[in-house]
N, CA, C and O atoms as CSV, one atom per row, in Angstrom:
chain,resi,resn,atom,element,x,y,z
A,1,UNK,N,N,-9.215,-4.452,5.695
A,1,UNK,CA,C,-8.639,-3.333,6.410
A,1,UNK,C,C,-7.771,-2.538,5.440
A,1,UNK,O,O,-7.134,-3.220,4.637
A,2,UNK,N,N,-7.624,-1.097,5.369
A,2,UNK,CA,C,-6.837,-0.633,4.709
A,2,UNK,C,C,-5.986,0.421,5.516
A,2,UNK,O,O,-6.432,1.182,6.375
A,3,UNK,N,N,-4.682,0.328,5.087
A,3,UNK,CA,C,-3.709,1.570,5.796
A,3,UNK,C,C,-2.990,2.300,5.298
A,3,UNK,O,O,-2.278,1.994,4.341
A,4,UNK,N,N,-3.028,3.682,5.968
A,4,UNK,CA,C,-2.374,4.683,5.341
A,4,UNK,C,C,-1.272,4.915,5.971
A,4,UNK,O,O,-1.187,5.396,7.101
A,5,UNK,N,N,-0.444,4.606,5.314
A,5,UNK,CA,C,1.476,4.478,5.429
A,5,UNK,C,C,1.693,6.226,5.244
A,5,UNK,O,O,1.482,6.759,4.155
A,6,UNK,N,N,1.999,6.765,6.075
A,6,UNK,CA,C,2.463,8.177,6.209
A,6,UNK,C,C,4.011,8.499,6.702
A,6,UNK,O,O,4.432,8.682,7.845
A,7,UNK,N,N,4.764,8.503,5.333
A,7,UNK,CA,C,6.280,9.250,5.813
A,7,UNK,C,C,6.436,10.223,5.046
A,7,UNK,O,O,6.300,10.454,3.845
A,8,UNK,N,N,7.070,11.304,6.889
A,8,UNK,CA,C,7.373,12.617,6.228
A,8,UNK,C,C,9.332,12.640,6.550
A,8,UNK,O,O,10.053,11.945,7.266
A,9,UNK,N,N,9.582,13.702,5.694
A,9,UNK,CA,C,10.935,14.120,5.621
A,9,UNK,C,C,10.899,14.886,6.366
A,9,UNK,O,O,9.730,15.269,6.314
A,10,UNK,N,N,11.714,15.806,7.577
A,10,UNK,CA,C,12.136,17.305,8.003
A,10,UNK,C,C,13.111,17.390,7.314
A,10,UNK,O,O,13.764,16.547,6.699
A,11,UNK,N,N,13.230,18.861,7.477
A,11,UNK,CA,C,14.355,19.745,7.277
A,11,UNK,C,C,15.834,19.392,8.272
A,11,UNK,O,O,15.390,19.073,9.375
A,12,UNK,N,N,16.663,19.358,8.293
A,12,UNK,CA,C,17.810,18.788,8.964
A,12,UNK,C,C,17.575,19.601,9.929
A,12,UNK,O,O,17.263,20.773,9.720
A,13,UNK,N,N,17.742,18.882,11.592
A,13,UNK,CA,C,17.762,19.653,12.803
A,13,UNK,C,C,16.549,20.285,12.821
A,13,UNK,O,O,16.629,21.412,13.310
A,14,UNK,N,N,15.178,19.884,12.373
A,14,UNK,CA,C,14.186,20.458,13.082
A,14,UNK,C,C,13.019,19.308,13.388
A,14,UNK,O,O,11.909,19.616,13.822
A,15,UNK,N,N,13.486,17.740,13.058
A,15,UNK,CA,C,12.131,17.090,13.384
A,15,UNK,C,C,11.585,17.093,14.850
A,15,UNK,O,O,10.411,16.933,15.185
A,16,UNK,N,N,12.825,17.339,15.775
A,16,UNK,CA,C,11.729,17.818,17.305
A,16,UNK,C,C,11.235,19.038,17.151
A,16,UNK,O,O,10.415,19.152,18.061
A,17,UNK,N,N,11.255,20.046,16.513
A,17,UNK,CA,C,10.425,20.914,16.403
A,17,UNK,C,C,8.879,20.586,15.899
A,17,UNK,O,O,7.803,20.847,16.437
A,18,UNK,N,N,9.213,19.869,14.576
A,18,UNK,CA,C,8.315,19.409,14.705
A,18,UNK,C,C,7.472,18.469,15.002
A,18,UNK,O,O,6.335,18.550,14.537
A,19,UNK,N,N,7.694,17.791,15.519
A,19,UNK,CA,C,7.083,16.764,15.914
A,19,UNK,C,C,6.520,18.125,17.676
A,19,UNK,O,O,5.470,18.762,17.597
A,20,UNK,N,N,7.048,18.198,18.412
A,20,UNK,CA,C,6.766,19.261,19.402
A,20,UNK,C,C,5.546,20.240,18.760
A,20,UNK,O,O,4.664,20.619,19.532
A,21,UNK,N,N,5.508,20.619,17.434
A,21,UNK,CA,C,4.646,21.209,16.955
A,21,UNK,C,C,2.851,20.800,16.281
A,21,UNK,O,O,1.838,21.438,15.995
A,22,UNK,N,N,3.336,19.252,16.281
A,22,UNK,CA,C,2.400,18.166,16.049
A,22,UNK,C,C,1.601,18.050,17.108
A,22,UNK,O,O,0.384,18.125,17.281
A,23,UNK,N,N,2.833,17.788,17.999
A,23,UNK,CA,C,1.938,17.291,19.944
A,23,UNK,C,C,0.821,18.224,20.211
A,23,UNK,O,O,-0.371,17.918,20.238
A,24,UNK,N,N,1.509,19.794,20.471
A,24,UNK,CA,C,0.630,20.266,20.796
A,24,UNK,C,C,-0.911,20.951,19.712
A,24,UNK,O,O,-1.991,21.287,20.198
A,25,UNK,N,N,-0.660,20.980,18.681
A,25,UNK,CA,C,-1.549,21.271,17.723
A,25,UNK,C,C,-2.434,20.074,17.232
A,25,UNK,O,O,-3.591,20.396,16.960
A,26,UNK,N,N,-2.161,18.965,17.095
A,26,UNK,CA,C,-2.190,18.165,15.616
A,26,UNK,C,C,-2.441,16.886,16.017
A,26,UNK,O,O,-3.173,16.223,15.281
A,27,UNK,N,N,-1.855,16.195,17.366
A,27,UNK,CA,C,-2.506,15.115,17.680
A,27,UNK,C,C,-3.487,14.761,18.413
A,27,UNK,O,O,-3.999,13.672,18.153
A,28,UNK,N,N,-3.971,15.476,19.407
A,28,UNK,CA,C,-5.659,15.271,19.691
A,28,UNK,C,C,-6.642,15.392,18.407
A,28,UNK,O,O,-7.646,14.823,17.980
A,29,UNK,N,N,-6.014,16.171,18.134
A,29,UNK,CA,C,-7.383,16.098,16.834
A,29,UNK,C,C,-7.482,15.463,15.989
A,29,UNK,O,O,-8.573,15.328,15.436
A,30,UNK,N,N,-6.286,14.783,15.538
A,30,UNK,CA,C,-6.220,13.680,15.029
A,30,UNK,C,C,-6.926,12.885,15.524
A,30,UNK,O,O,-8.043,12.689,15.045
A,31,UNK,N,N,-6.534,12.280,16.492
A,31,UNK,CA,C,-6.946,11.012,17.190
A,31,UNK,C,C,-8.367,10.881,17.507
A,31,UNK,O,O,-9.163,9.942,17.485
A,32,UNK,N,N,-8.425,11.997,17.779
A,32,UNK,CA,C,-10.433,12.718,17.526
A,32,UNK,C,C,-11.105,11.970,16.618
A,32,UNK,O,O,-12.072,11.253,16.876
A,33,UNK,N,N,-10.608,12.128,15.573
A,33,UNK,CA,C,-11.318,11.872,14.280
A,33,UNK,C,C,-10.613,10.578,13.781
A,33,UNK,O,O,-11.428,9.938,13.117
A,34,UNK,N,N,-9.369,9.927,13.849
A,34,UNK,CA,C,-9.061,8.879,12.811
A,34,UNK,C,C,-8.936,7.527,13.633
A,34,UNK,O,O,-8.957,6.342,13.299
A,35,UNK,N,N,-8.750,8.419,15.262
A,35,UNK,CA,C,-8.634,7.390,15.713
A,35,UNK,C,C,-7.412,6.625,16.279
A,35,UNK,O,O,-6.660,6.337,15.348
A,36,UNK,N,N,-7.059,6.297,17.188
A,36,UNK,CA,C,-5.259,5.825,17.587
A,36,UNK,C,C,-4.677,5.419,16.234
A,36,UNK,O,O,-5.260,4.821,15.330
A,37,UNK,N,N,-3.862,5.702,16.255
A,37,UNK,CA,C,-2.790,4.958,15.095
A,37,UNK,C,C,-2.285,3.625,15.272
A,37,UNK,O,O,-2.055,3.244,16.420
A,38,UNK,N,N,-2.018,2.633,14.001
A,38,UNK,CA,C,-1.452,1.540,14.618
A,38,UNK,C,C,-0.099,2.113,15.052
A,38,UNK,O,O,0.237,1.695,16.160
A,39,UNK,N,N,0.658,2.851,14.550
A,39,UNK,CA,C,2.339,3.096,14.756
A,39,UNK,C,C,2.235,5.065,14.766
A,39,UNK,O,O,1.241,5.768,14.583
A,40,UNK,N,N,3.339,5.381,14.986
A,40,UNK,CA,C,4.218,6.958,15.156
A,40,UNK,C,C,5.174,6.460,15.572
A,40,UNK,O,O,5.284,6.075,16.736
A,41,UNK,N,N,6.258,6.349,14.496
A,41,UNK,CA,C,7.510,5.728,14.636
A,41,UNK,C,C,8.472,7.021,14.159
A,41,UNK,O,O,8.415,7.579,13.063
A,42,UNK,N,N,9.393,7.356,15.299
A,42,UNK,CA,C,10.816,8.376,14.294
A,42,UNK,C,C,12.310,7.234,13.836
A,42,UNK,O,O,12.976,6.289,14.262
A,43,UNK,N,N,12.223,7.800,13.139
A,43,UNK,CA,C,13.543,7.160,12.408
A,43,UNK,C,C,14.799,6.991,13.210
A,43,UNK,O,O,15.042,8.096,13.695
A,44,UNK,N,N,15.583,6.242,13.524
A,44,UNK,CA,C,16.369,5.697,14.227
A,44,UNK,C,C,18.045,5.951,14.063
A,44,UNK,O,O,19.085,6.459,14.482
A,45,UNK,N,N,17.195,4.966,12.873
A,45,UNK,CA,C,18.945,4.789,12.015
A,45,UNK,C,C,18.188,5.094,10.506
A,45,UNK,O,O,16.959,5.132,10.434
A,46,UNK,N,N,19.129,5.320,9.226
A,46,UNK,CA,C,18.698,6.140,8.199
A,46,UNK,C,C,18.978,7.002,8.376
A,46,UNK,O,O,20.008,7.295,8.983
A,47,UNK,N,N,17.592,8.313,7.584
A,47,UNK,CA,C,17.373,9.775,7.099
A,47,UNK,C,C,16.787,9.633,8.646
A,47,UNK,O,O,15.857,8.894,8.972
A,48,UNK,N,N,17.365,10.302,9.319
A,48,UNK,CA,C,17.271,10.729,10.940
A,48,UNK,C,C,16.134,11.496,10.550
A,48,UNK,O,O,15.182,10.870,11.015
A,49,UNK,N,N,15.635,12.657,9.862
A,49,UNK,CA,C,15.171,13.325,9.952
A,49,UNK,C,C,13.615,13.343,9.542
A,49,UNK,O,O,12.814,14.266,9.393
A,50,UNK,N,N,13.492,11.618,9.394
A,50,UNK,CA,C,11.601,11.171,8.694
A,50,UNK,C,C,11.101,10.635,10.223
A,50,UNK,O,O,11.696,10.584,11.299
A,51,UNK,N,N,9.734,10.262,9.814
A,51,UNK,CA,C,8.946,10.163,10.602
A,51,UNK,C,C,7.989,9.286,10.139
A,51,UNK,O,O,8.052,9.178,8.914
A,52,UNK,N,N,7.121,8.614,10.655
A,52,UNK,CA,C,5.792,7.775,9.821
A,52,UNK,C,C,5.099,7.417,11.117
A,52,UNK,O,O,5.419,6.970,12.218
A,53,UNK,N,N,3.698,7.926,10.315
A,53,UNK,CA,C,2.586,7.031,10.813
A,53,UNK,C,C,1.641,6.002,10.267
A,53,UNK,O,O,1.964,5.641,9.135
A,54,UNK,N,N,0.244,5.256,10.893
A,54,UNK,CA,C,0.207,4.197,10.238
A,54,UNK,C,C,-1.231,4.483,10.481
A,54,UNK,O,O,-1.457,4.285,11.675
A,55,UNK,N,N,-2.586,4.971,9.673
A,55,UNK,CA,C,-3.334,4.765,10.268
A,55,UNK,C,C,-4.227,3.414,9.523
A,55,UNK,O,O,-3.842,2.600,8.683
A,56,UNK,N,N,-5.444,3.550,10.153
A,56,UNK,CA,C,-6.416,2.173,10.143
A,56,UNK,C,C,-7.235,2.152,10.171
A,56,UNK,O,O,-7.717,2.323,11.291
A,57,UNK,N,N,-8.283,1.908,8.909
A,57,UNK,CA,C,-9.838,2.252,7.992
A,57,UNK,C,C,-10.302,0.561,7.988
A,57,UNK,O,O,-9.609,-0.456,7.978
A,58,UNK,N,N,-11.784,0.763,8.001
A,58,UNK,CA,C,-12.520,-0.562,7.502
A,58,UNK,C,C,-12.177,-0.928,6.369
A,58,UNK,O,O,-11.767,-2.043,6.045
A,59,UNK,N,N,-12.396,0.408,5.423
A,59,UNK,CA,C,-12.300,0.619,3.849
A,59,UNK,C,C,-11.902,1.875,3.624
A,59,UNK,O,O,-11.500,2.635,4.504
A,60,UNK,N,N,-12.038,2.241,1.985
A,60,UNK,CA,C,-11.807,3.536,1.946
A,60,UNK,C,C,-12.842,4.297,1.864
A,60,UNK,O,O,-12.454,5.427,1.570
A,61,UNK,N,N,-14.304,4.242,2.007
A,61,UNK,CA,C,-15.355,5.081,2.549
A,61,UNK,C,C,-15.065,4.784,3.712
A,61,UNK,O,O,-15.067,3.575,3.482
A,62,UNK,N,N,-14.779,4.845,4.928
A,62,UNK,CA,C,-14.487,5.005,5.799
A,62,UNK,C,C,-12.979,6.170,5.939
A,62,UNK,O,O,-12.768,7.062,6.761
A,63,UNK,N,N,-12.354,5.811,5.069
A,63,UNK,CA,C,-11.518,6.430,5.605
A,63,UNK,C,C,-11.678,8.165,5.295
A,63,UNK,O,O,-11.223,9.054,6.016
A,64,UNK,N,N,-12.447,8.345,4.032
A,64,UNK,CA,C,-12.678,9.710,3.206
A,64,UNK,C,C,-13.805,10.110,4.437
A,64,UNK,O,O,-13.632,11.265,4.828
A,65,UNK,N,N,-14.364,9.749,4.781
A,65,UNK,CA,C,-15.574,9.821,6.138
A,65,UNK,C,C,-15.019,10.347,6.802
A,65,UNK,O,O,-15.393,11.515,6.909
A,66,UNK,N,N,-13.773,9.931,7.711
A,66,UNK,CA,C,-13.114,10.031,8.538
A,66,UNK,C,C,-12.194,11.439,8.178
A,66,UNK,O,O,-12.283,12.587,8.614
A,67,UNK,N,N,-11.476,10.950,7.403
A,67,UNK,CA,C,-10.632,11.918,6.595
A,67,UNK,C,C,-11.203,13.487,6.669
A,67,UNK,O,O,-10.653,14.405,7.277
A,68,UNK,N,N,-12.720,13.588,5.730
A,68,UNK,CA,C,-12.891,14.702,5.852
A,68,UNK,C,C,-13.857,15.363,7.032
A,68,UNK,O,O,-14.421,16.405,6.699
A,69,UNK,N,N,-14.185,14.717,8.795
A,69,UNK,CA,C,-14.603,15.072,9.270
A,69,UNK,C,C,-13.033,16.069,9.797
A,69,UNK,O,O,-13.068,17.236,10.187
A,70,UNK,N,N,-11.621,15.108,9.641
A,70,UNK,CA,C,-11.026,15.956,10.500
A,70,UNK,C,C,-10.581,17.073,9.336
A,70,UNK,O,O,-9.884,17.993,9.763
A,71,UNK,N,N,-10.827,17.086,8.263
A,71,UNK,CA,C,-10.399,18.059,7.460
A,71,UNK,C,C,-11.440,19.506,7.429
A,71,UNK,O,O,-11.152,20.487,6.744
A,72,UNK,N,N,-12.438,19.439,8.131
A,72,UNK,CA,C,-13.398,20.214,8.672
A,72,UNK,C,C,-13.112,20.847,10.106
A,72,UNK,O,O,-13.477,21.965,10.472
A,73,UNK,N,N,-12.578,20.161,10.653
A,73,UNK,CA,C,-12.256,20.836,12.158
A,73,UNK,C,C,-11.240,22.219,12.138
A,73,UNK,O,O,-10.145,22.344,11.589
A,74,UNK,N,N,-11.831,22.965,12.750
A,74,UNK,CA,C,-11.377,24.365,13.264
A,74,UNK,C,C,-9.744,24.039,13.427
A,74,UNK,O,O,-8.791,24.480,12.784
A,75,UNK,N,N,-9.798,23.086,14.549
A,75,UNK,CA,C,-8.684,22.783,15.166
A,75,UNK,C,C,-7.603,22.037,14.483
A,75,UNK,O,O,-6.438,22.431,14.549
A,76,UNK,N,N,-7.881,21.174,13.950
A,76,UNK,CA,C,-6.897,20.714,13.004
A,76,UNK,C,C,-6.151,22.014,11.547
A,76,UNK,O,O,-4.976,22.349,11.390
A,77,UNK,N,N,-7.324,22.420,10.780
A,77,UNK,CA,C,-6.799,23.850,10.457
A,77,UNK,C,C,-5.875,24.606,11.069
A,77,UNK,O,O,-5.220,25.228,10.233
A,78,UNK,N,N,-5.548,24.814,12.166
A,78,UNK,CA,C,-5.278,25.752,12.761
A,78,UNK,C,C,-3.811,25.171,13.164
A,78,UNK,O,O,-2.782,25.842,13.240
A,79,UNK,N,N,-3.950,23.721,13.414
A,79,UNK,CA,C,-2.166,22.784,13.461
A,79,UNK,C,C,-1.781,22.611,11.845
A,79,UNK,O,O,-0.686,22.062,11.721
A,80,UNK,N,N,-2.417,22.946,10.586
A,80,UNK,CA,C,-2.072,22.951,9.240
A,80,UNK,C,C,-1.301,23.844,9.021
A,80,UNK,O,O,-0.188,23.761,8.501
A,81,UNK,N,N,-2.160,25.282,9.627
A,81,UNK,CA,C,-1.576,27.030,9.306
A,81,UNK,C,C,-0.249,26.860,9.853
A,81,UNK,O,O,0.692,27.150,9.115
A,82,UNK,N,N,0.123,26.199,11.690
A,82,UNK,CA,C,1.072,26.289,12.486
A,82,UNK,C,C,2.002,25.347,11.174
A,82,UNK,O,O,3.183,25.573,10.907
A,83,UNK,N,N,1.537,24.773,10.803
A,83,UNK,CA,C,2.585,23.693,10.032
A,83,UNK,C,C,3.283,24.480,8.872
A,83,UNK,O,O,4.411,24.920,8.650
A,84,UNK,N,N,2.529,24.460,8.479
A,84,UNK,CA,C,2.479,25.458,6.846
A,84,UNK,C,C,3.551,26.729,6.987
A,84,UNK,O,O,4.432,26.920,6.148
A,85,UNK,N,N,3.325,27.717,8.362
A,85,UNK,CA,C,4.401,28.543,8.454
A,85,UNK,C,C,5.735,28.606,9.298
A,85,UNK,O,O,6.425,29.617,9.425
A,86,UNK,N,N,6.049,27.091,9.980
A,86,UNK,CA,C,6.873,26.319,10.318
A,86,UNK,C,C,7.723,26.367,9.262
A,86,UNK,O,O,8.707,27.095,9.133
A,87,UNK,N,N,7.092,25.173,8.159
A,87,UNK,CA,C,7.519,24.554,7.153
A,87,UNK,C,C,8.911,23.855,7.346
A,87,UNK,O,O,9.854,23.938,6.559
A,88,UNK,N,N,8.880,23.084,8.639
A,88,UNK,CA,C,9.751,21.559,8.955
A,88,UNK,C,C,10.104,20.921,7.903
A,88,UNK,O,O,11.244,20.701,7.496
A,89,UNK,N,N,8.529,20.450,7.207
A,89,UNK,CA,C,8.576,19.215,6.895
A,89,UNK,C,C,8.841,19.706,5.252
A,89,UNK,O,O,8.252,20.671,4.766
A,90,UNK,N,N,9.867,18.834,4.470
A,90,UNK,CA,C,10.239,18.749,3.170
A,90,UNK,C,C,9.337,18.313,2.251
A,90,UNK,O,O,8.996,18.886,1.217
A,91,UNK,N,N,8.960,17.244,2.692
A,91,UNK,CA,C,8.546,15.828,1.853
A,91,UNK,C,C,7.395,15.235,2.656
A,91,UNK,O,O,7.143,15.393,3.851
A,92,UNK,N,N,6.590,14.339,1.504
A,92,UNK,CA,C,5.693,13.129,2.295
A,92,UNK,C,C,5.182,12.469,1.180
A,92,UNK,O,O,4.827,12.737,0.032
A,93,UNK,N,N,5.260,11.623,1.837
A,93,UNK,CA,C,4.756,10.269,1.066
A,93,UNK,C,C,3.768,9.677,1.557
A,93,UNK,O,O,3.662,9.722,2.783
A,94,UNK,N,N,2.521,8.785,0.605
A,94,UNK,CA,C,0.988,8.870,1.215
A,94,UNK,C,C,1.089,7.116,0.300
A,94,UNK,O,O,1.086,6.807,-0.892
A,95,UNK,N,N,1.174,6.269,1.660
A,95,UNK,CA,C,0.377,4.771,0.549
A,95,UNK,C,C,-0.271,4.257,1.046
A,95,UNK,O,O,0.062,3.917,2.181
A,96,UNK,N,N,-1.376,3.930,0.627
A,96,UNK,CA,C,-2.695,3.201,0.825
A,96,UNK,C,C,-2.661,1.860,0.594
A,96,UNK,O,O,-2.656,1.440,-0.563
A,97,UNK,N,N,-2.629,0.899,1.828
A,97,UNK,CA,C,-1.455,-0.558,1.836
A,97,UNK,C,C,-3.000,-1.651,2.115
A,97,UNK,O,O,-3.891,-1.278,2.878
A,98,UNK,N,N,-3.047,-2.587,1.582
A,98,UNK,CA,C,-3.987,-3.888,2.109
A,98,UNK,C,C,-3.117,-4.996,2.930
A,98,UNK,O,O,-1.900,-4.877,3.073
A,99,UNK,N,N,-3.678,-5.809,3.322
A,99,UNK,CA,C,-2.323,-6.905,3.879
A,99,UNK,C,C,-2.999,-7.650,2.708
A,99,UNK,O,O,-4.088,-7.564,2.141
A,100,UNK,N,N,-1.504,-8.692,2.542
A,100,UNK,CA,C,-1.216,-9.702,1.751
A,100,UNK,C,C,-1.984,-10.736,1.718
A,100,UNK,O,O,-1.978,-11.347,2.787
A,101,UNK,N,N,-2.913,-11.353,0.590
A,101,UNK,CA,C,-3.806,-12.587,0.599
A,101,UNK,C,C,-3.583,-13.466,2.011
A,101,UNK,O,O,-4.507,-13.720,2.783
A,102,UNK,N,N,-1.499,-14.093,2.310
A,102,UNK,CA,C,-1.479,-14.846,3.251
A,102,UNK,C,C,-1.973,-14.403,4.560
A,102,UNK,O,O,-2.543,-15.169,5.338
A,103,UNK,N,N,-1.676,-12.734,4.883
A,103,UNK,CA,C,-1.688,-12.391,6.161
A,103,UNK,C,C,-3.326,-11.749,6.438
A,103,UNK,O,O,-4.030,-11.090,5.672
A,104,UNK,N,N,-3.520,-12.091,7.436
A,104,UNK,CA,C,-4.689,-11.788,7.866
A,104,UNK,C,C,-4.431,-10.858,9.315
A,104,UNK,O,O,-5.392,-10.427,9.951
């Protein structure tokens, strides 16, 4: 199994914006294509202002499969543009995680 560890930064005082801007643009179509997430966790305690998701591939041809059917969609484009001229989000960080020999 492989997972893609996704944390983003906002801008101070706007991650319900965006995240509100995610909902309605950005997560059906997601989920369309990659599939439920294991996690969409907001930050608690910390940098108040990150976010992470967790998604979940056979492999990584699967996931570039996956990846670029939703990178083809009209609709997802169109929650990129909304993103892009938002511009919430600061930062992101992208890791591509295996579990540990012990854990299965």
């Amino acid at each position: 199994m492989l997972y893609d560890h996704r944390y983003y930064c906002c801008r101070f005082g706007t991650i319900r914006k965006q995240l509100a801007l995610y909902e309605q643009y950005g997560w059906e179509v997601q989920r369309k294509h990659l599939g439920d997430p294991l996690a969409f966790l907001v930050t608690e305690t910390g940098n108040v202002n990150s976010y992470v998701h967790i998604w979940q591939y056979k492999d990584a041809d699967d996931r570039v499969r996956r990846r670029a059917a939703l990178n083809a969609d009209p609709a997802w484009q169109l929650y990129l543009e909304k993103a892009n001229e938002a511009a919430y989000i600061i930062s992101q960080q992208t890791s591509l995680m295996v579990n540990a020999p012990f854990f299965s």
